[in-house]
N, C-alpha and C positions, 0 to 999 in steps of 0.2 A: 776768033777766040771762042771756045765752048762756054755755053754756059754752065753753071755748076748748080747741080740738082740738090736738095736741100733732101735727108735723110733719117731716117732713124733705122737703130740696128738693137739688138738685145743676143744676149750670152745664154745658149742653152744648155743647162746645167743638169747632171744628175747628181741626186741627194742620196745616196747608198741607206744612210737609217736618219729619217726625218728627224727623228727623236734628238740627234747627234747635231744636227743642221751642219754638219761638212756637204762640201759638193765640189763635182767634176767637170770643170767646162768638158762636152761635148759635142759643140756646136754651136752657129747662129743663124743670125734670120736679119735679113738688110730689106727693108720697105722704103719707096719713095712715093707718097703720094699722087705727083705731079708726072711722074712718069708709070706709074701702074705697074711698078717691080717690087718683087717679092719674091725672092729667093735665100734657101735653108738648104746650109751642107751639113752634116756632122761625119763624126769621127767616134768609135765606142773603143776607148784605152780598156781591153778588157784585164788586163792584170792589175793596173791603177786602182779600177772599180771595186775587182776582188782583193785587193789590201785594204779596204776600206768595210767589206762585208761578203765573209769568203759564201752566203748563201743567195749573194744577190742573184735575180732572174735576167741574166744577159740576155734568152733569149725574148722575152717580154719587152725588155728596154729596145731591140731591136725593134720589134712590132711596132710599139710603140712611139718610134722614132721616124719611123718609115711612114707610120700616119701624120706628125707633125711635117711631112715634108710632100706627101700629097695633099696636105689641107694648103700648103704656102702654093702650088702649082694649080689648085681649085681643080683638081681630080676628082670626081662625081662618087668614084671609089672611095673617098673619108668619108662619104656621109654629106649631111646637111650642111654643116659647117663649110665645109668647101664651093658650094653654092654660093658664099656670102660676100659683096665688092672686095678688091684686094683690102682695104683700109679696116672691115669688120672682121678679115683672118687676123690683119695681125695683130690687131686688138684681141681678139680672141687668146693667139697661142700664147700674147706675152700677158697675159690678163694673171694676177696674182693668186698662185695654189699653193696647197699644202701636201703636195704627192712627190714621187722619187724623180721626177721631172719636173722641173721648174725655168724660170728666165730674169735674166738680171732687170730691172727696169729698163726703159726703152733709152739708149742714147742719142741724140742728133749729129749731124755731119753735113759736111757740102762736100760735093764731088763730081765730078763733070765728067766721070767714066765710074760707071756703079759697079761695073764686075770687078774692077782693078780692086775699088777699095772694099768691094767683098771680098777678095781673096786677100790681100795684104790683111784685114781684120782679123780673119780664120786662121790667117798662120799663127799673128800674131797672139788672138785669144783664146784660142782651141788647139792648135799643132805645136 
């Protein structure tokens, strides 16, 4: 029998007009301590976005999106941050902001196959 890795995952959300506090799952991020994973898919619903703020910067939120996912992979390309143990990224990305990119607070989980239930997550909270 496998063991079952104990987890935290967080919902990455974009806030089209902060001021408004609507937001977009477009993405997560699945950390397991114990096993040193960390992995971030997203998905940018660009007409979703644009009914929500037809001046938003798509291509910005892409940039930006692309960095929260070389900082989860520890790519020397994000910067400093990506430098830091898997445990201080994802404290880092899910750490609490007030910008057009945000993350739900951290949730836990057990799982004894971490890609299954990242991807079963992602359909579920993002696709």
């Amino acid at each position: 029998m496998h063991e079952k890795h104990l987890y935290e995952y967080a919902v990455v959300r974009v806030v089209p007009k902060v001021e408004r506090e609507e937001f977009i799952n477009v993405g997560l991020i699945l950390f397991s301590k114990k096993q040193r994973f960390l992995k971030m898919k997203y998905h940018i619903p660009e007409d979703k976005i644009k009914s929500f703020c037809t001046e938003f910067d798509i291509e910005q939120l892409t940039i930006n999106l692309s960095s929260f996912q070389k900082i989860c992979e520890g790519n020397k390309t994000a910067g400093p941050i990506a430098l830091l143990d898997t445990a201080e990224r994802f404290r880092w990305l899910t750490a609490v902001k007030s910008s057009s990119i945000q993350t739900s607070r951290p949730h836990p989980g057990f799982s004894n196959d971490l890609e299954a239930s990242f991807e079963r997550l992602y359909q579920e909270l993002v696709l």
